[in-house]
N, C-alpha and C positions, 0 to 999 in steps of 0.2 A: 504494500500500500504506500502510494507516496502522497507529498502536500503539495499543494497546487499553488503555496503562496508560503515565505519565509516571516516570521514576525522578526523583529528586530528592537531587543533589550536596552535599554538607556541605567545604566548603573550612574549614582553622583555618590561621590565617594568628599565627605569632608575632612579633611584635618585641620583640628584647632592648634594654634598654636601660642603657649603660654608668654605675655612679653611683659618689657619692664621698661619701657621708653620704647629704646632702637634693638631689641634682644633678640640676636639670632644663636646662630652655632657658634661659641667660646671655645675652643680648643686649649691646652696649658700643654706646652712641652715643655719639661723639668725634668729634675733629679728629688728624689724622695731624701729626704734626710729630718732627723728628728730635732734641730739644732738649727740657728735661723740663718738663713740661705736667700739668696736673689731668688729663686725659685718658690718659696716661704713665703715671701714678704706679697707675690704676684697673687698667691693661694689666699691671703689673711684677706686682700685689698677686694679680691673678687666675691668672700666672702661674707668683706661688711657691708658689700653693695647689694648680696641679696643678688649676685650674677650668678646663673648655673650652668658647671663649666666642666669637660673632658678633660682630665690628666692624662698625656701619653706621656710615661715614664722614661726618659733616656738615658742610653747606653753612653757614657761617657769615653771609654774607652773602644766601644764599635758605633761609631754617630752614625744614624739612618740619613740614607737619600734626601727623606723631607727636611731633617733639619739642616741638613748642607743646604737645601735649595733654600729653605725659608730665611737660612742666617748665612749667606755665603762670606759673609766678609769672616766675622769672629766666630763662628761656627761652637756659639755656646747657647746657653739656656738660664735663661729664661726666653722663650718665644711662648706669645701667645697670637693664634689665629683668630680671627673675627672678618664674619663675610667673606673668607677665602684673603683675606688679605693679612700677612705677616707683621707685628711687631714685634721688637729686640729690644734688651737692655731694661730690666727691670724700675728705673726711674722714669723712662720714658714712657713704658707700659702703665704705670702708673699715674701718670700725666692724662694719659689718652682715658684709661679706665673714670677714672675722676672731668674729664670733659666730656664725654660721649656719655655715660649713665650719669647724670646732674642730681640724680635723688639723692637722700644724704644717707651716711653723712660722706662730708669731706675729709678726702683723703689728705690732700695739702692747702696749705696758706694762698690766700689769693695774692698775697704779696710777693715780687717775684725776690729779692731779698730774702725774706724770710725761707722762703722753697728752697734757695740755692744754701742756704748755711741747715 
């Protein structure tokens, strides 16, 4: 027996997605350590913002591909990704984190003075 005619199914498929301002995919490429770390300090900052974020743990003595690509010049970590796009160097990261998610609290001094000491 065959059909003389095909129906044709329409599936809507939603994902919600939870935000905080601008909050997408946070990546954190670090080094685990129990002792306070450039890699620590990126973890506390993300955390007092209330940012939820992927730790990929890295091999310091064998660095992955990504983190060569994402940190080609000093080819260290702290890197954190955001929207596919790379930061380096835990003060800067910090900078950005603190300008991009504005809810409080504040991470540094608005005085640039006071940020630099």
């Amino acid at each position: 027996m065959g059909y003389a005619h095909s129906e044709c199914v329409s599936i809507e498929v939603t994902f919600t997605v939870r935000t905080l301002g601008d909050l997408s995919v946070v990546k954190l490429y670090g080094v685990w350590s129990g002792s306070p770390t450039p890699t620590k300090r990126v973890e506390i900052a993300l955390k007092l913002k209330g940012i939820p974020y992927e730790f990929i743990l890295v091999d310091l003595r064998n660095k992955s591909e990504l983190l060569l690509q994402y940190n080609p010049v000093h080819r260290k970590v702290p890197v954190i990704i955001h929207n596919g796009k790379p930061i380096a160097e835990s003060l800067i990261i910090l900078e950005y984190i603190d300008e991009h998610w504005k809810n409080a609290p504040k991470l540094l001094p608005d005085d640039p003075y006071e940020r630099a000491n």
